[in-house]
C-alpha positions as CSV (number, residue, x, y, z in Angstrom):
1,X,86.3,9.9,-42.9
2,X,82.6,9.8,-43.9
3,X,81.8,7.3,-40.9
4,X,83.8,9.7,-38.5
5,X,81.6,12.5,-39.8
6,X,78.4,10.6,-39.0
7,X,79.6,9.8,-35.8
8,X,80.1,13.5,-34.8
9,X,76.9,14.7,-36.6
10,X,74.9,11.8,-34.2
11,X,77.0,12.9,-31.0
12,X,75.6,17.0,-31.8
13,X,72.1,15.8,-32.3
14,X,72.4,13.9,-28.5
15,X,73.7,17.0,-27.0
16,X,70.7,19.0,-28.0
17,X,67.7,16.9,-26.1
18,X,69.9,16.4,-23.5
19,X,70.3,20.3,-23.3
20,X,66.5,21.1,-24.0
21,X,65.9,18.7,-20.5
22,X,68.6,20.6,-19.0
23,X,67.6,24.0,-20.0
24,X,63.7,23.3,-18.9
25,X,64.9,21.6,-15.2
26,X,63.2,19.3,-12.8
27,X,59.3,19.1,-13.2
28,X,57.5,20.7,-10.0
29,X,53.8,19.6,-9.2
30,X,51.6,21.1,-7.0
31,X,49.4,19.1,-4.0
32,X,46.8,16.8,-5.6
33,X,42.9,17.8,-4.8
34,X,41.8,14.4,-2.4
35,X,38.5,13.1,-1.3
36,X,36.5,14.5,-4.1
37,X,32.8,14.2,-3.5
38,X,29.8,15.4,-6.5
39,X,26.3,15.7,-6.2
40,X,24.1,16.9,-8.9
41,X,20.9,18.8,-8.6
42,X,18.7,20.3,-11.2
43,X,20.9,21.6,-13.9
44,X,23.4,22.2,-11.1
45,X,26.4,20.3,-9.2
46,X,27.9,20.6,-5.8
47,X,31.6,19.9,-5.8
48,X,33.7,18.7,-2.2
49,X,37.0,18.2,-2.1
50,X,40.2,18.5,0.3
51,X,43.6,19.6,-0.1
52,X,46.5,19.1,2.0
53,X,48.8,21.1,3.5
54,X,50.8,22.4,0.2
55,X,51.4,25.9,1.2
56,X,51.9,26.6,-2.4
57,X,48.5,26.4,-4.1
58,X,47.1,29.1,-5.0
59,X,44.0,27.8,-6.9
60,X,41.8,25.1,-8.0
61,X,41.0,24.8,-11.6
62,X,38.4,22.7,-12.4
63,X,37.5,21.9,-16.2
64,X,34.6,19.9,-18.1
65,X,33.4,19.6,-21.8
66,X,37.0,17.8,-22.7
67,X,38.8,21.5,-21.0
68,X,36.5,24.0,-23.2
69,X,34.4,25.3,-19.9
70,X,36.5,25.4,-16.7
71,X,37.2,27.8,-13.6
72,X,39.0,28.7,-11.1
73,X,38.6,28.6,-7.1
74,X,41.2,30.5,-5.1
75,X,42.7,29.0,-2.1
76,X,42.5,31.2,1.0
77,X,44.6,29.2,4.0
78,X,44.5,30.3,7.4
79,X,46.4,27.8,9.2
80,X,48.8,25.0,7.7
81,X,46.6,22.1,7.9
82,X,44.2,20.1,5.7
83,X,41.8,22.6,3.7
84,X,37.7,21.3,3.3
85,X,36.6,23.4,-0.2
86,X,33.6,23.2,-1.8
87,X,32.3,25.1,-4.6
88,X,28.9,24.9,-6.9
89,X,28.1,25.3,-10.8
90,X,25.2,26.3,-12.1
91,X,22.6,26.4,-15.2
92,X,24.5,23.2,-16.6
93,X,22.8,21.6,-19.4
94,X,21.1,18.2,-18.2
95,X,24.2,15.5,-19.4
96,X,26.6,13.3,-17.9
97,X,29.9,15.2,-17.3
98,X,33.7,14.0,-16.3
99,X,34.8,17.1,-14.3
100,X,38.3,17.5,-13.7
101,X,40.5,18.6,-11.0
102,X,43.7,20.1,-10.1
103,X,45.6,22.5,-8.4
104,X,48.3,25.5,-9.1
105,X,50.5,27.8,-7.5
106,X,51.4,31.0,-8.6
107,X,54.3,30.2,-11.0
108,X,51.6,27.9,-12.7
109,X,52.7,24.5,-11.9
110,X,49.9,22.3,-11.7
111,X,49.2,19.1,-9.9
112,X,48.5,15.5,-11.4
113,X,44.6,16.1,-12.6
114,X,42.0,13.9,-10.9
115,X,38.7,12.7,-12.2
116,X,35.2,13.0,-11.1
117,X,31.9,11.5,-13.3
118,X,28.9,12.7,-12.4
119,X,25.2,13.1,-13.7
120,X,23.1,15.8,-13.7
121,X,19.2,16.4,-13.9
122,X,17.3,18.5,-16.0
123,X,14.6,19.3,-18.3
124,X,13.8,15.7,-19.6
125,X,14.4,14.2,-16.8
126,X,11.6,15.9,-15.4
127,X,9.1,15.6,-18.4
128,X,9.3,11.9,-17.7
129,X,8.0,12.3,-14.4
130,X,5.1,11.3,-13.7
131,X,2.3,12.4,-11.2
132,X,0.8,10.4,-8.5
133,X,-2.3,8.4,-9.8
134,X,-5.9,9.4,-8.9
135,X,-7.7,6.0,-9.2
136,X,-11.3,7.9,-9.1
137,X,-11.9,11.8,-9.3
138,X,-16.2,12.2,-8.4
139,X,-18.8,14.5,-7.3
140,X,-20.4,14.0,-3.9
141,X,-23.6,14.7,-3.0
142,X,-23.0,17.0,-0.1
143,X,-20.6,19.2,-2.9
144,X,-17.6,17.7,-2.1
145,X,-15.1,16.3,-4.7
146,X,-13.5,13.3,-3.4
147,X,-10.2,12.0,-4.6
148,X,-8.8,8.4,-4.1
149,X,-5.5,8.2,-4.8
150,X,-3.5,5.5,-6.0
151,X,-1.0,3.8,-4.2
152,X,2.7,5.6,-4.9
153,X,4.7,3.9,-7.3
154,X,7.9,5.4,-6.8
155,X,10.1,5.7,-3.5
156,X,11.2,9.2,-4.8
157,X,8.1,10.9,-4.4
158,X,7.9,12.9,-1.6
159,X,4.2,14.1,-1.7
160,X,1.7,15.2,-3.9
161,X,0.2,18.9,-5.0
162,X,-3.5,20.0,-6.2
163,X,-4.2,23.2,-7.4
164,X,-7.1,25.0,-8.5
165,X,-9.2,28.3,-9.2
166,X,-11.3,29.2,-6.8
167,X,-14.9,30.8,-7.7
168,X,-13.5,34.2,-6.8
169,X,-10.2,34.0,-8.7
170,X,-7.5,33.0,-5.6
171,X,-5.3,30.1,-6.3
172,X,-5.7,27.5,-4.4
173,X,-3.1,24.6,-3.6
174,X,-3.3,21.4,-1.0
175,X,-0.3,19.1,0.0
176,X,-1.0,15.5,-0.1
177,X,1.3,13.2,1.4
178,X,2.4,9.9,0.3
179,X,0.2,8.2,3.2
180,X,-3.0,10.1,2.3
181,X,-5.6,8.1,0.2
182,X,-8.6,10.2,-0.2
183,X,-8.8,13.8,-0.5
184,X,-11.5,15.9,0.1
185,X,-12.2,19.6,-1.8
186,X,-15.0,21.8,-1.0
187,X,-16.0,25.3,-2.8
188,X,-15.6,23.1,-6.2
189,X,-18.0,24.0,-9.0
190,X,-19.1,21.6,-12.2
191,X,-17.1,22.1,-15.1
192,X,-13.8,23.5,-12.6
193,X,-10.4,22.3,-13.6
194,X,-7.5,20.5,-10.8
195,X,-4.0,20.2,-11.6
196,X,-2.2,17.4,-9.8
197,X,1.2,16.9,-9.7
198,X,3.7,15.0,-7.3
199,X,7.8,16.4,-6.5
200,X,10.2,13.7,-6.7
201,X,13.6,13.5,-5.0
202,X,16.0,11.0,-7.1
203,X,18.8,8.8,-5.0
204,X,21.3,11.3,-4.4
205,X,19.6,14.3,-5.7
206,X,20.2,18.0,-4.4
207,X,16.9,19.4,-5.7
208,X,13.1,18.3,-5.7
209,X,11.7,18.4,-9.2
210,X,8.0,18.5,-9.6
211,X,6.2,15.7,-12.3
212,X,4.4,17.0,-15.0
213,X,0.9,18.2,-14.2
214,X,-2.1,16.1,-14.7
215,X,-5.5,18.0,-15.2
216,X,-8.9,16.7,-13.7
217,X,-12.3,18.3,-15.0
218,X,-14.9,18.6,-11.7
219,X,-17.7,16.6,-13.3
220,X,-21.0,17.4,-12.3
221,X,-23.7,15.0,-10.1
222,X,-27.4,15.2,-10.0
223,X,-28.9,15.9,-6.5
224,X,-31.5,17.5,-4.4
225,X,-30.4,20.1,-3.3
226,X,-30.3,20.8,0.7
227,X,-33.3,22.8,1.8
228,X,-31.1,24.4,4.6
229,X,-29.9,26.8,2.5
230,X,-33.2,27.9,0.9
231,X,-34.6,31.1,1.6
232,X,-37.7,33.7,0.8
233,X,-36.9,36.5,-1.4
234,X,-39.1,39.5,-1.2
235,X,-39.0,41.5,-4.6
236,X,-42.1,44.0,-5.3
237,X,-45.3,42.5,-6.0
238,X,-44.9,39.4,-4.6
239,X,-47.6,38.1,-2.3
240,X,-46.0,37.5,1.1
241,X,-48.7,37.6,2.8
242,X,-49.6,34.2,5.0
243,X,-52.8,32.7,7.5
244,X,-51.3,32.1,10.6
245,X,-47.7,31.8,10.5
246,X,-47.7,29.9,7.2
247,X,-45.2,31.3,5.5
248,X,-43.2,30.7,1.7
249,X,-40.7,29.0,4.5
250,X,-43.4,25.9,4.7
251,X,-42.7,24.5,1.5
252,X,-39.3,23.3,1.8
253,X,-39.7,21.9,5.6
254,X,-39.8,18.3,4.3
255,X,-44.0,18.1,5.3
256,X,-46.9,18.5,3.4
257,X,-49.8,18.5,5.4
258,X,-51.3,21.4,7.1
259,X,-50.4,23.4,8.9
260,X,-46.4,22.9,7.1
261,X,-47.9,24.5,4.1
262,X,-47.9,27.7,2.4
263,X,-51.0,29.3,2.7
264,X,-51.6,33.3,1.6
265,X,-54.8,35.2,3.3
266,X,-57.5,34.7,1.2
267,X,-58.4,37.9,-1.2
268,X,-55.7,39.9,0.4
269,X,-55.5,43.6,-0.7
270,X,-53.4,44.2,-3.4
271,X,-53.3,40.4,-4.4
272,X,-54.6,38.5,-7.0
273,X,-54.0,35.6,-10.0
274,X,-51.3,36.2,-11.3
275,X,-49.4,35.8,-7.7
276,X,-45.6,35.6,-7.2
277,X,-43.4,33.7,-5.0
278,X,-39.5,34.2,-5.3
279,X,-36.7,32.2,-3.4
280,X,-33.3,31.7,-3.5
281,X,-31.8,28.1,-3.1
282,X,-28.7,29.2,-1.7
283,X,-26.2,27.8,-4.8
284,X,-25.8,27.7,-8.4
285,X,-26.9,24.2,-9.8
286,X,-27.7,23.2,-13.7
287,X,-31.7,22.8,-12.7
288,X,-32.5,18.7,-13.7
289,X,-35.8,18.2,-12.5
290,X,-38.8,20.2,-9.8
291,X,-41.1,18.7,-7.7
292,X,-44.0,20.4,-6.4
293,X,-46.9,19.0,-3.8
294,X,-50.0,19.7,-2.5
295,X,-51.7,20.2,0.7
296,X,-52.3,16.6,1.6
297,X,-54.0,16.6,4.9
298,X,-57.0,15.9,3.3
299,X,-58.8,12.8,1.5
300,X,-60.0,15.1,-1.0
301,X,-58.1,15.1,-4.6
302,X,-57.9,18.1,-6.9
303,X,-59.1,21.1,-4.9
304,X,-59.2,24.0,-3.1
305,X,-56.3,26.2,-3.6
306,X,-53.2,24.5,-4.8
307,X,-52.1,26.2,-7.7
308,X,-53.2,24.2,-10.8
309,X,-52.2,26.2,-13.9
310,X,-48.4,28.3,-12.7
311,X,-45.0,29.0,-14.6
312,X,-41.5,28.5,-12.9
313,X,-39.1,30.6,-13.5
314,X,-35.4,30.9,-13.1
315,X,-31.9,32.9,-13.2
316,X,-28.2,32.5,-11.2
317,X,-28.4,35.5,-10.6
318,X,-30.7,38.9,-9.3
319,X,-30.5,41.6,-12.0
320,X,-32.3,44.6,-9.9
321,X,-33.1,45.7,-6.6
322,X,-36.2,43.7,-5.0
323,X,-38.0,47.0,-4.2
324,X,-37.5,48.0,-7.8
325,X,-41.1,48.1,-9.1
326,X,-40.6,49.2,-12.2
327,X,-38.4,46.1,-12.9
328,X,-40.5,43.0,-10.9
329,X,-44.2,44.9,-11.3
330,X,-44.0,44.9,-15.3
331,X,-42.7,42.0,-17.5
332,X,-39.0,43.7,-17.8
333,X,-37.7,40.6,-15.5
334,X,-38.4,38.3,-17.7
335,X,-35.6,39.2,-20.1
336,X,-33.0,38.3,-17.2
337,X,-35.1,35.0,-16.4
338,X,-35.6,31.6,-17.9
339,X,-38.9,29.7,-18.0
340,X,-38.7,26.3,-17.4
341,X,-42.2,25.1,-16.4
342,X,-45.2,26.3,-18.4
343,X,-48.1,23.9,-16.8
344,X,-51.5,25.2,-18.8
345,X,-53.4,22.5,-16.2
346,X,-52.3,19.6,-14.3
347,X,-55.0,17.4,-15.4
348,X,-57.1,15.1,-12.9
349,X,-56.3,11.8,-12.6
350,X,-58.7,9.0,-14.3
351,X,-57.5,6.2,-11.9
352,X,-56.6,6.2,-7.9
353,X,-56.6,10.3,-7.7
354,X,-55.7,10.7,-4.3
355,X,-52.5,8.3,-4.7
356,X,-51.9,10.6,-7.7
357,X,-52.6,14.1,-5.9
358,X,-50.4,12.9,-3.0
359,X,-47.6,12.2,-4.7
360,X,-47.3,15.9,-6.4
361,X,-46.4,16.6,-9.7
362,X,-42.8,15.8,-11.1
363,X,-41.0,18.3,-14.0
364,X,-38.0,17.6,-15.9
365,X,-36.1,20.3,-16.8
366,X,-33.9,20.2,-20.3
367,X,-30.6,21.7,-21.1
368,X,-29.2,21.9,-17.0
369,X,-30.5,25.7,-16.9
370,X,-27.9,27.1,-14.6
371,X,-30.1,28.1,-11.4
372,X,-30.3,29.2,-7.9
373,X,-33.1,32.0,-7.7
374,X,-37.2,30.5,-8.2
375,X,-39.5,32.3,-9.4
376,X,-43.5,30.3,-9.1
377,X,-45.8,32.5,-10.7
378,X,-49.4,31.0,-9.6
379,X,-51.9,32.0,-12.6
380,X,-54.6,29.8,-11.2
381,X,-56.0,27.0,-8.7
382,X,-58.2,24.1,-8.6
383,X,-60.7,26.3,-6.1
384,X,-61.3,29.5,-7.7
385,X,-60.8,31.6,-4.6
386,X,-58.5,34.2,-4.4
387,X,-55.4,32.1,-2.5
388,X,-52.5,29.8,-3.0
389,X,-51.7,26.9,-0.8
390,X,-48.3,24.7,-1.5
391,X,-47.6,21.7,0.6
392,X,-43.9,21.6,-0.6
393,X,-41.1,21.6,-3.3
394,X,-37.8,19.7,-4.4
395,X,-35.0,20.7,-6.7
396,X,-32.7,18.8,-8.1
397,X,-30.0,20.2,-10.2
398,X,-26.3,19.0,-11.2
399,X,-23.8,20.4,-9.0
């Protein structure tokens, strides 16, 4: 009796699971997702796939982060066959993610899930990008900055970017491709900072992603600067007065012999020691060193009327009207003006004076006083006569 009851007891227990199968029925699965293509982009991923020609789906449901994110495509058919879908994520974190697909029809039965890996870019991926290198980063003389680049390291990069400030605020930016190897700036001051960076496109990449940014200080470089640019200033008081066309223009025409000289008119009215001469150099430079030479068409050596005891003065800047005569007639200029040269008497050479007096008189100035207008106040000459002769001048300054 007791193994008659275990027999019935086990013959219930079949019954049940086999009516929980048959209660539940036949399994139905939806059309699988086919030809699934990924490509990642910056903190984003562009998703491909086909589906074929299961009228039933409904919708794709694709899921990452082991099913915790996931979403939903709907499937709009218009004719019966194959159906190309694509669809795009975005602001993933940078990470490598295992997306899964599948579909589903309206009752909810879903297809057999397929697999996808993928990687996507981000944040760090970028820091460790790295900008083209700039093998040398120099000051020309004609006030260009030249760039030589370094060959490109890295078949991603695409090209290269410099930006800057310009002097009047703008932002500036230049494209530099791969096959470029020396750049050239212009408008670039001393002291000016350039940002260089190159844009990468990885292997299989949706997006460009720029390098990290590299910054270049302009230096400065020592040079005369060009005469072209030079040109009188007129302010009140200054003699500008000349003998026969020799003007304040003669003494930065490259010649020191007469007639390329400046020459005033002796005792002209209204002029005497002290007398002025004011010019503008055409650019801002950090003033290095000033040269100044006399009329040398002559064998004679210290005379006549090249100035012998004169200041030099200097500012980046005009703070008043020329015609103002309250402002350049009185001392109130100096206050906007630096004095760099205070010669209380060039003194006569002791040995070969005419080698000496043809050669000039060399200043270097201290501290790269930032510079562009000149101010040569003449106090006195070798001569005595009312008059000033200069054969010519050079500035050098850092630029």
């Amino acid at each position: 009796m007791a193994l008659a009851g275990i027999v019935l007891c086990g013959c219930d227990s079949m019954n049940d699971i086999n009516k929980k199968w048959y209660d539940q029925g036949e399994k139905t699965y939806t059309g699988m997702v086919e030809n699934i293509s990924l490509t990642a982009g910056y903190e984003r991923v562009v998703m491909n796939w086909e589906l074929g020609a299961d009228p039933r789906i409904t919708q794709v449901v694709i899921s990452w982060n082991e099913g915790r994110d996931s979403v939903e495509v709907p499937v709009v058919r218009t004719g019966a066959a194959p159906l190309a879908m694509s669809h795009t994520i975005e602001n993933l974190e940078e990470d490598n993610y295992i997306f899964v697909f599948c579909t589903k029809d309206a009752a909810g039965n879903r297809s057999v899930p397929q697999e996808e890996a993928v990687t996507v870019f981000g944040r760090n991926y970028a820091s460790n990008l790295r900008p083209r290198g700039i093998s040398s980063f120099s000051k020309r003389a004609d006030g260009y900055v030249e760039i030589r680049w370094s060959d490109v390291s890295s078949t991603a990069v695409q090209y290269s970017t410099l930006r800057w400030t310009a002097a009047d605020g703008s932002q500036m930016e230049r494209k530099v491709g791969n096959a470029e190897s020396l750049t050239l700036l212009a408008g670039l001051e001393k002291g000016m900072t350039v940002r260089a960076s190159s844009v990468y496109l990885p292997e299989g990449s949706l997006d460009e992603m720029e390098s990290q940014v590299r910054e270049y200080t302009v230096p400065g470089l020592v040079a005369e600067m060009d005469k072209k640019l030079f040109a009188a200033v007129v302010c009140a008081g200054d003699n500008n007065t000349n003998a026969g066309g020799r003007d304040l223009s003669r003494i930065w025409d490259g010649k020191t012999p007469n007639p390329n000289i400046l020459h005033t008119l002796a005792n002209a009215a209204g002029f005497s020691f002290p007398h002025y001469f004011t010019w503008d150099i055409g650019r801002v430079c950090g003033l290095t060193m000033f040269h100044i030479w006399p009329r040398t068409d002559s064998s004679k050596s210290y005379y006549d009327h090249q100035p012998r005891i004169f200041e030099l003065w200097v500012t980046d800047e005009l703070k008043a009207d020329t015609g103002d005569e309250s402002y350049w007639k009185t001392d109130a200029w100096k206050a906007d003006w630096t004095k760099v040269i205070d010669e209380t008497g060039i003194p006569t050479a002791t040995a070969d004076a005419l080698a000496t007096w043809q050669a000039g008189w060399e200043y270097e100035i201290a501290g790269e006083v930032p510079a562009r207008y000149f101010r040569l106040v003449a106090k006195a000459n070798w001569g005595g006569e009312n008059v000033v002769n200069i054969g010519e001048v050079s500035i050098w300054g850092n630029i």
